[in-house]
VOKETI-426903 format. One line per 4 residues: number of its first residue (from 1); their letters; for each residue x, y, z of N, C-alpha, C. Coordinates in steps of 0.2 Angstrom, whole numbers. Layout:
<lofis>
NUM	A	X Y Z X Y Z X Y Z ~ ...;
</lofis>
This chain:
<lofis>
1	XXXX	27 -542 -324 24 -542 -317 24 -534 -316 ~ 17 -533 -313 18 -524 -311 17 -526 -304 ~ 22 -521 -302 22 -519 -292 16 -512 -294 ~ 13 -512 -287 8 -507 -286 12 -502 -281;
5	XXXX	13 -496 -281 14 -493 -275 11 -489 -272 ~ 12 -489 -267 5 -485 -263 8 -477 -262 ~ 4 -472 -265 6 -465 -264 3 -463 -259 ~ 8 -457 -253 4 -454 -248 1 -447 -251;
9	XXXX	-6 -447 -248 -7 -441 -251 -2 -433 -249 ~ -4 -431 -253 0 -422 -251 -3 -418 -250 ~ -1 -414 -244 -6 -407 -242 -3 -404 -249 ~ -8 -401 -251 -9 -396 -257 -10 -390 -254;
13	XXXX	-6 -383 -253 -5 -378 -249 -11 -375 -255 ~ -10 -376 -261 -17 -371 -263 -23 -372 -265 ~ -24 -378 -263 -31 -379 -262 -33 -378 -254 ~ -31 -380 -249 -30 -378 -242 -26 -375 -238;
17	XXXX	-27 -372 -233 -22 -370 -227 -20 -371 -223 ~ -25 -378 -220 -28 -381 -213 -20 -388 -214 ~ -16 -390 -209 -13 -395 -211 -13 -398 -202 ~ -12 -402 -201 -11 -405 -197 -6 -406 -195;
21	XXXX	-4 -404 -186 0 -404 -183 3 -409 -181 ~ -1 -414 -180 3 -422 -177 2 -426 -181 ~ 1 -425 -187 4 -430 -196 11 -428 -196 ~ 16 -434 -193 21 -432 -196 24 -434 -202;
25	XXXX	15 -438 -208 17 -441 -214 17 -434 -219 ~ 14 -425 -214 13 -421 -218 20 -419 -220 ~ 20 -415 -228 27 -412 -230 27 -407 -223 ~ 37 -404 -227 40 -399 -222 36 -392 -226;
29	XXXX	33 -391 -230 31 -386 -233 26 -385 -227 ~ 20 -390 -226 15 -387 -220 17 -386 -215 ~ 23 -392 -213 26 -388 -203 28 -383 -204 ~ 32 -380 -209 32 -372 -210 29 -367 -210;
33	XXXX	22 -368 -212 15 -363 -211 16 -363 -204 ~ 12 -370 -200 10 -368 -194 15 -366 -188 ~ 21 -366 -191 28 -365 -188 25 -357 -187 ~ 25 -353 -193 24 -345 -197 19 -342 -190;
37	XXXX	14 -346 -190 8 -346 -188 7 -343 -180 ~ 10 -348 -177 12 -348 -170 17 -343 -169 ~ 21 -342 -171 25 -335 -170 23 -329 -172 ~ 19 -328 -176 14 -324 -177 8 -323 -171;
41	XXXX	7 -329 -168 1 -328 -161 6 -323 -155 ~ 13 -327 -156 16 -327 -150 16 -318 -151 ~ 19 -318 -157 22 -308 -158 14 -304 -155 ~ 9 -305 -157 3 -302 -157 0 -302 -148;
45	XXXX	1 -309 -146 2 -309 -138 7 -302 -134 ~ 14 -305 -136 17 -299 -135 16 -293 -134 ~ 14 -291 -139 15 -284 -141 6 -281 -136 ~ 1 -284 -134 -5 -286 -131 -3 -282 -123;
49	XXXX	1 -289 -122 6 -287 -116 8 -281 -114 ~ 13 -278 -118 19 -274 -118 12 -269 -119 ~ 8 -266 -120 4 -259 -121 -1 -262 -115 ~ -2 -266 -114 -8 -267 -107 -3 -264 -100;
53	XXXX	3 -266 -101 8 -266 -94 10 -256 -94 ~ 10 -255 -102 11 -247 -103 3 -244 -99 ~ 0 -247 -99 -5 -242 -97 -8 -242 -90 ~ -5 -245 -88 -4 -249 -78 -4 -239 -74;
57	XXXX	4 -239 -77 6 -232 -73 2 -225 -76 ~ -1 -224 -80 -4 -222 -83 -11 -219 -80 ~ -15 -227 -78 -21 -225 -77 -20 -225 -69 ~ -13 -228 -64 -13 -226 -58 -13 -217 -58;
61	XXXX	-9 -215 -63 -8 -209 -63 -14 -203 -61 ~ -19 -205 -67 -26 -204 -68 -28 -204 -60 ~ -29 -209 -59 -33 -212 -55 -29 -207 -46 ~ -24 -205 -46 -21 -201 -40 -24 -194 -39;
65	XXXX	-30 -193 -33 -31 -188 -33 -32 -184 -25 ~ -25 -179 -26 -22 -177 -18 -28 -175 -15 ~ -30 -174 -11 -35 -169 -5 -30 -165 -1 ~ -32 -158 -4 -27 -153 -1 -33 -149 8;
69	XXXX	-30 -148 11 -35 -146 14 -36 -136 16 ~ -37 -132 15 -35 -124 16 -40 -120 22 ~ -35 -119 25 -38 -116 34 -37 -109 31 ~ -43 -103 33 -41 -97 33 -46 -92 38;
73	XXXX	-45 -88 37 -50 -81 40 -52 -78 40 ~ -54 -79 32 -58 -78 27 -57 -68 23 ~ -62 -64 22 -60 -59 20 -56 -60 14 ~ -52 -53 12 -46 -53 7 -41 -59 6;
77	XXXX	-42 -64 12 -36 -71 12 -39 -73 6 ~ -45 -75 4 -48 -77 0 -42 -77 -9 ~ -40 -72 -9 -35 -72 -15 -29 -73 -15 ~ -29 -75 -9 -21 -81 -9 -23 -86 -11;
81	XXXX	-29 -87 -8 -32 -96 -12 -30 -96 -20 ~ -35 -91 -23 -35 -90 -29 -26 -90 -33 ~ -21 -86 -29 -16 -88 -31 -14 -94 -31 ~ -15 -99 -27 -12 -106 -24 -13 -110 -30;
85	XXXX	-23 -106 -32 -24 -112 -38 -21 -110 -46 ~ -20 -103 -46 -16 -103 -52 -9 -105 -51 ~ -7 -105 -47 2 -108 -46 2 -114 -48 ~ -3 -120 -44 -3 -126 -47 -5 -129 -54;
89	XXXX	-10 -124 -55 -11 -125 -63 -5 -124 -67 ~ 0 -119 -66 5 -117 -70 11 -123 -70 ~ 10 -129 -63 13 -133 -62 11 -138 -65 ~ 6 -138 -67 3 -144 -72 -1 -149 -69;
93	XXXX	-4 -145 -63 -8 -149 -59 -17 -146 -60 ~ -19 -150 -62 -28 -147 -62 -31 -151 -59 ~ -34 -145 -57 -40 -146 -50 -47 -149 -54 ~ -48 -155 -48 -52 -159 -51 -50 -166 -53;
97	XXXX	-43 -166 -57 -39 -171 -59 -33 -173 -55 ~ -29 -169 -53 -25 -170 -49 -25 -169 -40 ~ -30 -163 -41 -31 -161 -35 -36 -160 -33 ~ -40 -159 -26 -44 -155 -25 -44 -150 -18;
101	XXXX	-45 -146 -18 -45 -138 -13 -52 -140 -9 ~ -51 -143 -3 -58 -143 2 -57 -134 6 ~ -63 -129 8 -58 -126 12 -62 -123 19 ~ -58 -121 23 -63 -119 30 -63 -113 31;
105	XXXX	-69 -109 30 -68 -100 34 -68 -101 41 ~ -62 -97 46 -62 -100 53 -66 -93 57 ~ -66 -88 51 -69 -80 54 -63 -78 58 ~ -56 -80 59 -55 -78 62 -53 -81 72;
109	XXXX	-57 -87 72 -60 -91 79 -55 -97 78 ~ -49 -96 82 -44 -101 85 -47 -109 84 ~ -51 -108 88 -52 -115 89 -60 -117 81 ~ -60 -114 78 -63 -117 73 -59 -119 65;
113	XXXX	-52 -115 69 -46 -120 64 -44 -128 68 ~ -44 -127 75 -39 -132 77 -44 -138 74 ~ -52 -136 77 -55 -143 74 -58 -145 64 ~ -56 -138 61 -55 -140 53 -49 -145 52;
117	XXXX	-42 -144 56 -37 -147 55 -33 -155 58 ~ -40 -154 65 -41 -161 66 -45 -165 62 ~ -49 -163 59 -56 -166 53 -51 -169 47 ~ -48 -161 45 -42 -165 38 -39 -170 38;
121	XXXX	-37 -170 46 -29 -174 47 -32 -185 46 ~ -38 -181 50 -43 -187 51 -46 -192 46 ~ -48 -185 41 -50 -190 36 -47 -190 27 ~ -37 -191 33 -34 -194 30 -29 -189 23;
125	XXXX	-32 -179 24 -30 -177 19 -22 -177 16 ~ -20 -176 11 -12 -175 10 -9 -172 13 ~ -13 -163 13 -9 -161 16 -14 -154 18 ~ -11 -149 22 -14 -142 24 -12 -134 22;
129	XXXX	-16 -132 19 -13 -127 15 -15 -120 21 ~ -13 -117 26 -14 -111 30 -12 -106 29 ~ -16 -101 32 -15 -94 29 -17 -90 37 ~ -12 -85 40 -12 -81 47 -11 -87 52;
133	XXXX	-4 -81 54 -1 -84 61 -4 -89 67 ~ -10 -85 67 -14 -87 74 -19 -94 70 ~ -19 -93 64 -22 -102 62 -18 -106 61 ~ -12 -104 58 -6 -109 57 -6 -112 64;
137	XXXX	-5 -108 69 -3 -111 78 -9 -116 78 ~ -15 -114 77 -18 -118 79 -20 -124 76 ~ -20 -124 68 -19 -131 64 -11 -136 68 ~ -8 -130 69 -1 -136 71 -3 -139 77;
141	XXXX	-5 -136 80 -5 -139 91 -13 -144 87 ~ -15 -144 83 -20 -147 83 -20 -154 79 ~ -17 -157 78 -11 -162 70 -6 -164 73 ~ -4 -171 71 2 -174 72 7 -174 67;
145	XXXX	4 -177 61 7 -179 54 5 -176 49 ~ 2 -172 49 -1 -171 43 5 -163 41 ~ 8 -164 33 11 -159 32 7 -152 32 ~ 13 -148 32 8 -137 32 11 -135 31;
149	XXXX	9 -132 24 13 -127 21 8 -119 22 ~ 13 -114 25 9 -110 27 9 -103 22 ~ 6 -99 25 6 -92 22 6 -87 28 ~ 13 -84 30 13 -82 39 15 -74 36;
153	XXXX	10 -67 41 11 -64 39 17 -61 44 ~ 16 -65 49 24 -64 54 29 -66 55 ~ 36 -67 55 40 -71 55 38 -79 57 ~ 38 -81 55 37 -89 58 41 -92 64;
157	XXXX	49 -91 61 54 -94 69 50 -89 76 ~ 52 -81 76 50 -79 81 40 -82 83 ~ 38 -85 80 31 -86 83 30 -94 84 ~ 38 -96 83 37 -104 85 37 -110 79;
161	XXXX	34 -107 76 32 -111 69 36 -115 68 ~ 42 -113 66 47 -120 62 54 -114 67 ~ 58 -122 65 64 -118 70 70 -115 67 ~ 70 -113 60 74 -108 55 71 -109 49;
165	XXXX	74 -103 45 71 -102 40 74 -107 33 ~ 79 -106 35 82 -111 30 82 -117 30 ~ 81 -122 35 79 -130 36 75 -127 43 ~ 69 -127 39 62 -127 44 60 -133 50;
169	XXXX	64 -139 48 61 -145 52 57 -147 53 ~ 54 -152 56 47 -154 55 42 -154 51 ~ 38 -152 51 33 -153 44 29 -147 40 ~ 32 -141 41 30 -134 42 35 -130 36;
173	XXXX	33 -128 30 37 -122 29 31 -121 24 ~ 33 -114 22 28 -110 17 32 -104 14 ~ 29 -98 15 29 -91 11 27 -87 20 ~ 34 -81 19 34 -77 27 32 -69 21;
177	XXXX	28 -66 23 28 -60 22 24 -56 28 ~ 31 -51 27 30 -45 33 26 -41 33 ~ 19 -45 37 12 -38 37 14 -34 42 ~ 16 -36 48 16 -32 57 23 -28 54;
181	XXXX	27 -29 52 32 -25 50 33 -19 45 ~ 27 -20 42 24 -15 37 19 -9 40 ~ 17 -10 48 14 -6 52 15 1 51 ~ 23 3 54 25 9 55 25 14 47;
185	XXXX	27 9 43 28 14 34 20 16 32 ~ 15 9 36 9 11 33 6 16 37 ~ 7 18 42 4 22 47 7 29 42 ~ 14 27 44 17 36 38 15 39 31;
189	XXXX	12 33 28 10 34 20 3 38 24 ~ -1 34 29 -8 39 28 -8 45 31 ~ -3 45 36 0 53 36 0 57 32 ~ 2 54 26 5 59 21 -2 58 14;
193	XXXX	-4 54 16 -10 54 12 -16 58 12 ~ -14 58 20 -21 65 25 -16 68 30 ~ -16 75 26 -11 80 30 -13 80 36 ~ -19 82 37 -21 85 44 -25 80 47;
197	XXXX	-24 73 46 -24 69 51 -23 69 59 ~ -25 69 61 -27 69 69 -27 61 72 ~ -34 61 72 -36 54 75 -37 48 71 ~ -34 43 73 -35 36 69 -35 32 74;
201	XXXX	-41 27 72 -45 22 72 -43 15 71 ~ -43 10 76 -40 3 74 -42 -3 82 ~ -44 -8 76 -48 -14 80 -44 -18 81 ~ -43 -23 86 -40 -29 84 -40 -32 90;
205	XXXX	-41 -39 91 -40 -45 96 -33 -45 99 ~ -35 -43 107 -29 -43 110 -25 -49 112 ~ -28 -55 111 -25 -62 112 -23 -63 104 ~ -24 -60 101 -17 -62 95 -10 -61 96;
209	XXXX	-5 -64 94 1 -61 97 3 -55 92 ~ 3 -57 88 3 -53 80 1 -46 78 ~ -6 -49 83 -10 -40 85 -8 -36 87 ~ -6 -38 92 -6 -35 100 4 -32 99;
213	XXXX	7 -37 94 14 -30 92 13 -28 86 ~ 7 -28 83 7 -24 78 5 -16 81 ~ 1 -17 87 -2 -12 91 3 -7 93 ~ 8 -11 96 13 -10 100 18 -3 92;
217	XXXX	18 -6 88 21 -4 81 19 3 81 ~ 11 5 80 7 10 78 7 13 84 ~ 8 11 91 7 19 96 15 22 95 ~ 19 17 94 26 20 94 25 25 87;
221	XXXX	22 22 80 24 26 76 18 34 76 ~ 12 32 79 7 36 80 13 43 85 ~ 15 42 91 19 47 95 21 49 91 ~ 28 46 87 30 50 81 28 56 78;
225	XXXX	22 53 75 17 57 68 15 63 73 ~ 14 63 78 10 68 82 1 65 83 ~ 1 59 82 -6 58 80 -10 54 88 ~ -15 53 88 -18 50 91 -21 42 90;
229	XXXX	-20 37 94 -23 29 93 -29 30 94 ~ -33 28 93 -39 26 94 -40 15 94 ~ -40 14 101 -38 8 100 -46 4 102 ~ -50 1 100 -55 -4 100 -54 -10 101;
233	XXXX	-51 -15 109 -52 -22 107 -58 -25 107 ~ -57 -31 102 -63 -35 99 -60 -42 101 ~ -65 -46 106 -63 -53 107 -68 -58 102 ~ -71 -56 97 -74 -60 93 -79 -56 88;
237	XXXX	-82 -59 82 -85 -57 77 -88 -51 80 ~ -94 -54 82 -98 -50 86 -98 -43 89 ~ -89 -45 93 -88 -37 98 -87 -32 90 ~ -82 -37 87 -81 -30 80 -88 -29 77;
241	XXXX	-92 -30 75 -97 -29 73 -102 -23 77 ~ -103 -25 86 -103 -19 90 -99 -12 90 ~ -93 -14 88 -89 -9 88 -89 -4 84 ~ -90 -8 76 -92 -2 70 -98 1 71;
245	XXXX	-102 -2 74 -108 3 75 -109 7 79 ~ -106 7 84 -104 12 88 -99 17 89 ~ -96 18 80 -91 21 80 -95 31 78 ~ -93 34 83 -98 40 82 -95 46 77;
249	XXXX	-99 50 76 -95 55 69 -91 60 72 ~ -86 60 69 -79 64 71 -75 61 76 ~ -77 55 79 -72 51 83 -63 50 80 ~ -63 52 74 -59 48 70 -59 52 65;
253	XXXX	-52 52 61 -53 54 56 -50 49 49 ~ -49 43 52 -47 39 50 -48 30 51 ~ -48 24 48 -48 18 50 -41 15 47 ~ -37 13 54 -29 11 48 -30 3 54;
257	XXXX	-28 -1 46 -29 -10 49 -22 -11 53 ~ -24 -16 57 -19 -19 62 -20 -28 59 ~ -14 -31 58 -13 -35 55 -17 -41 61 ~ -24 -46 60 -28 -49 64 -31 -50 61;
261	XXXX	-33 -59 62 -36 -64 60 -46 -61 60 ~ -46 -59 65 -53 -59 66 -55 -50 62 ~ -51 -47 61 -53 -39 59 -52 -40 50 ~ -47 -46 48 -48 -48 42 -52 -51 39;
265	XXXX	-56 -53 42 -61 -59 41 -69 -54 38 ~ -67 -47 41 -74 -45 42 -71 -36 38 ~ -67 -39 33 -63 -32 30 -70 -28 25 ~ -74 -31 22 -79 -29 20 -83 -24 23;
269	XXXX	-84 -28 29 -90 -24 32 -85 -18 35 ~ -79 -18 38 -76 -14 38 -76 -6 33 ~ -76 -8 27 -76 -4 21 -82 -2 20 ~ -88 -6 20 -94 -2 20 -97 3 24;
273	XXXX	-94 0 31 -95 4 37 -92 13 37 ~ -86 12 35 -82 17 35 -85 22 29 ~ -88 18 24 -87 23 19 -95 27 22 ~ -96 23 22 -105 27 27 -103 32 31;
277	XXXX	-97 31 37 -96 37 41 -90 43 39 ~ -89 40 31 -85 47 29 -79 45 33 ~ -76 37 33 -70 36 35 -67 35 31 ~ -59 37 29 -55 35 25 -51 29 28;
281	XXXX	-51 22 25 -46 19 26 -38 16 24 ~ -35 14 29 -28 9 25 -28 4 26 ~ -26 0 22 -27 -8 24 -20 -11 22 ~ -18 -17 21 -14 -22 17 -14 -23 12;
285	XXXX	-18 -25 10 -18 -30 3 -22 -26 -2 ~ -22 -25 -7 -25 -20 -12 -29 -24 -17 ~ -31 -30 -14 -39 -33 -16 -46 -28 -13 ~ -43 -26 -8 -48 -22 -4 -49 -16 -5;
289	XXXX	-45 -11 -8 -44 -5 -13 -48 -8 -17 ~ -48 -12 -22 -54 -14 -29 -59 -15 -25 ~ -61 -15 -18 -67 -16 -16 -72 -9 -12 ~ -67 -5 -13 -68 -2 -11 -64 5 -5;
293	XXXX	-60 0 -3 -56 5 3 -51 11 -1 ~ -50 13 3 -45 20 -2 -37 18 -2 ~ -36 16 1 -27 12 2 -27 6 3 ~ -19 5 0 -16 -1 4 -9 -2 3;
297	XXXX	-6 -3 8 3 -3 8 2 -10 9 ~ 6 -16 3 8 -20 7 10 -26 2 ~ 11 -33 2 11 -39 -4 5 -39 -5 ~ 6 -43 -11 1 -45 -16 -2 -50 -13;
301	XXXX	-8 -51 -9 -9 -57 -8 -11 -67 -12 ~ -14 -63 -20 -14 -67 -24 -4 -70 -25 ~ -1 -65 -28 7 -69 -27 6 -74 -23 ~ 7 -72 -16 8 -74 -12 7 -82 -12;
305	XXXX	-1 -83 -14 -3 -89 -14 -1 -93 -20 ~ 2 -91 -26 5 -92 -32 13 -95 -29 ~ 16 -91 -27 22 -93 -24 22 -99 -20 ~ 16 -100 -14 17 -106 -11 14 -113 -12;
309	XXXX	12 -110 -20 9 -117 -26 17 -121 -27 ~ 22 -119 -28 28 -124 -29 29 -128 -21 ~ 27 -125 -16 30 -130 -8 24 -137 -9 ~ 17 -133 -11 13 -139 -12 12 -145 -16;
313	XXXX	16 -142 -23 18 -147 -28 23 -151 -24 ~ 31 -149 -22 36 -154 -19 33 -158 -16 ~ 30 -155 -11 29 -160 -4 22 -166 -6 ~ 18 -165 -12 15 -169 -15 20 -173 -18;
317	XXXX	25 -173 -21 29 -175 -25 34 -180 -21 ~ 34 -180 -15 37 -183 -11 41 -179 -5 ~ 45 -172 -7 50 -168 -4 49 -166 6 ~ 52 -169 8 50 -168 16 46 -159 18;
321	XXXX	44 -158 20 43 -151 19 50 -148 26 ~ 54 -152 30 57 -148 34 64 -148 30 ~ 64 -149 21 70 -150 17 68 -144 12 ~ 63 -140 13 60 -133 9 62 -127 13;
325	XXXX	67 -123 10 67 -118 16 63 -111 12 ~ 60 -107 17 55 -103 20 57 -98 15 ~ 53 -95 9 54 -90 5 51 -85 10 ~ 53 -79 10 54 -71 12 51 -65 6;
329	XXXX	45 -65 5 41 -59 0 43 -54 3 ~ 48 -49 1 49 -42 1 45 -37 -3 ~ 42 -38 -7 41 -33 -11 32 -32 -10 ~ 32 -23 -10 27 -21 -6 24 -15 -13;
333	XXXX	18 -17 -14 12 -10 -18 10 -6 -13 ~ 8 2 -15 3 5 -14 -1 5 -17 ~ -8 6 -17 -13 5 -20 -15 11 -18 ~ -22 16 -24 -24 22 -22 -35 19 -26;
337	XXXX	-39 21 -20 -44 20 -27 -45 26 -25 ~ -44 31 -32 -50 40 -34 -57 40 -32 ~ -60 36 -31 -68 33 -33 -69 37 -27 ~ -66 31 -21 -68 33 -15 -64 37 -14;
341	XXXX	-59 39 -14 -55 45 -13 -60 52 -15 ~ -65 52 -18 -69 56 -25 -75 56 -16 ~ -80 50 -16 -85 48 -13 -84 52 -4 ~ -76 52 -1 -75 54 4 -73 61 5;
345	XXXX	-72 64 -1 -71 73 -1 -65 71 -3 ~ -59 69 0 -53 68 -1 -48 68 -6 ~ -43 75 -8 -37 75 -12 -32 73 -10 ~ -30 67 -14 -22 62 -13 -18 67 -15;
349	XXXX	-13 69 -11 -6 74 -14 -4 70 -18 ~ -1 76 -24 2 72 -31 8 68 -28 ~ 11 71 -25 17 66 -23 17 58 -21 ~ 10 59 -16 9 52 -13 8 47 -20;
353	XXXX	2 50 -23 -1 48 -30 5 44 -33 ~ 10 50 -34 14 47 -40 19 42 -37 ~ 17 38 -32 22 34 -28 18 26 -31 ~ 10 27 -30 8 21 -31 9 16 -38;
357	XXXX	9 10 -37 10 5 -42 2 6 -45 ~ -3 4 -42 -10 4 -44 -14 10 -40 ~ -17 11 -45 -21 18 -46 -28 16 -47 ~ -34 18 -45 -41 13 -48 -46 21 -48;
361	X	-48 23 -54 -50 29 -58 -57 30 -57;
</lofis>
């Protein structure tokens, strides 16, 4: 007698690979593959994941791009700007990618910052980057919320601004460097630059508050020197621009700046004007020396705006701006250019000479 027996067939793994999941008549060798298999999808899934979820914060990162806004009054301020955007690059922020600089020339005109600063606040910017007293006043009385980091050439508490130097309060802190208080040294330096000085020459808006004691500075130190003021108010572009032209020869033997939003804006024409009537001047900032002027006692305005790149990085960063207390710039150049010094008849005593930091040949 033969029994017949009935054989199941066999998945043969090497003639195929495909095996079927719900034959549970297949060997344990093929549950094993697609066992392999599946845990192989799952890892591949995973790992899909975990590098999609890495690049979430990433491309928000990318994608964050602050709008700074910069109020000023124009002239030499202009290289503070210039330093503001090398301080942030230094910080590791580029313009363009991280940030972008919108900015407003106010010339000088109160109310052509209040409404730049109501536009910025409006539409929405991070934050406002200011430069001189009398625009700071006016971006802040013109804004609720919006943070302002400033560049004040007067003390800030004394003009209101924040309510100390150390915990500024509110949403106000920046960089203070003493222009108005550099008046009287500047006045003495052109003394000594031009012995026989006599009469000097000086513009400036009487509703500045800034002016108007920087003025207060110069007759005091002018008595001293033996000298004469020559005082010209100017209530807008226009009066300065009447002014130089009506300045007559021999009036003056001199043009010395008085620290003012609207006489800054227009420091150029200042320089051209002067050099046309064979005036010598003294200015602040020794951007204006490379421009032409003969002097300048005073900070670096480029620093300046270098230094208040770290208040704009924190407060970007999250940092309250009334938890940043108020740097203090002490440190002061003279500047000399020869050129014009050359162009005006004028020998700088070696003494003076050999005092300055920059010299321009």
């Amino acid at each position: 007698m033969h029994k017949t027996f009935r054989t199941a067939t066999l998945c043969d793994n090497r003639k195929s690979k495909t095996c079927t999941a719900f034959d549970k008549l297949r060997p344990r060798a093929c549950r094993g593959e697609l066992s392999r298999s599946i845990e192989n999808l799952k890892f591949v899934l995973l790992v899909g994941a975990l590098l999609f979820a890495l690049s979430i914060p990433a491309a928000a990162q990318q994608a964050m791009l602050y709008r700074i806004g910069v109020i000023l009054p124009g002239g030499p301020l202009y290289e503070t700007v210039e330093g503001l955007r090398y301080g942030l690059k230094e910080l590791g922020l580029q313009e363009g990618k991280q940030f972008t600089l919108e900015i407003r020339d106010t010339k000088g005109d109160p109310k052509v910052a209040e409404e730049a600063a109501r536009n910025f606040e409006r539409e929405k910017f991070n934050l406002l980057y200011v430069i001189a007293n009398s625009v700071i006043a006016a971006a802040k009385s013109a804004t609720v919320n919006i943070p302002i980091v400033f560049s004040a050439g007067s003390d800030p508490v004394a003009s209101g601004l924040v309510t100390d130097f150390a915990t500024p309060g509110g949403r106000l802190t920046g960089v203070h460097y003493p222009v108005k208080d550099l008046t009287a040294k500047r006045l003495e330096i052109l003394k000594e630059m031009l012995p026989k000085l006599g009469r000097v020459l000086t513009l400036y808006d009487p509703k500045g508050k800034v002016a108007a004691e920087g003025v207060a500075l110069a007759r005091e130190e002018a008595k001293r020197l033996g000298l004469k003021l020559i005082e010209r108010q100017v209530n807008s572009v226009d009066e300065l621009r009447k002014a130089l032209q009506e300045i007559k020869s021999k009036e003056a033997d001199a043009f010395f700046y008085i620290a003012d939003a609207v006489v800054v804006s227009q420091a150029q024409l200042i320089i051209d004007t002067a050099k046309a009537k064979k005036l010598p001047t003294m200015f602040q900032d020794q951007s204006l020396v490379a421009k032409g002027g003969l002097a300048s006692y005073g900070q670096n305005y480029y620093e300046i705006g270098r230094i208040s790149a770290k208040y704009v990085q924190r407060i970007l960063s999250g940092t309250p701006p009334k938890e940043l207390k108020i740097e203090t710039v002490d440190s002061v150049e003279l500047a000399i250019n020869l050129q014009t010094a050359k162009q005006l008849g004028v020998t700088i005593p070696p003494q003076v000479l050999a005092r300055a930091q920059k010299v321009i040949k």
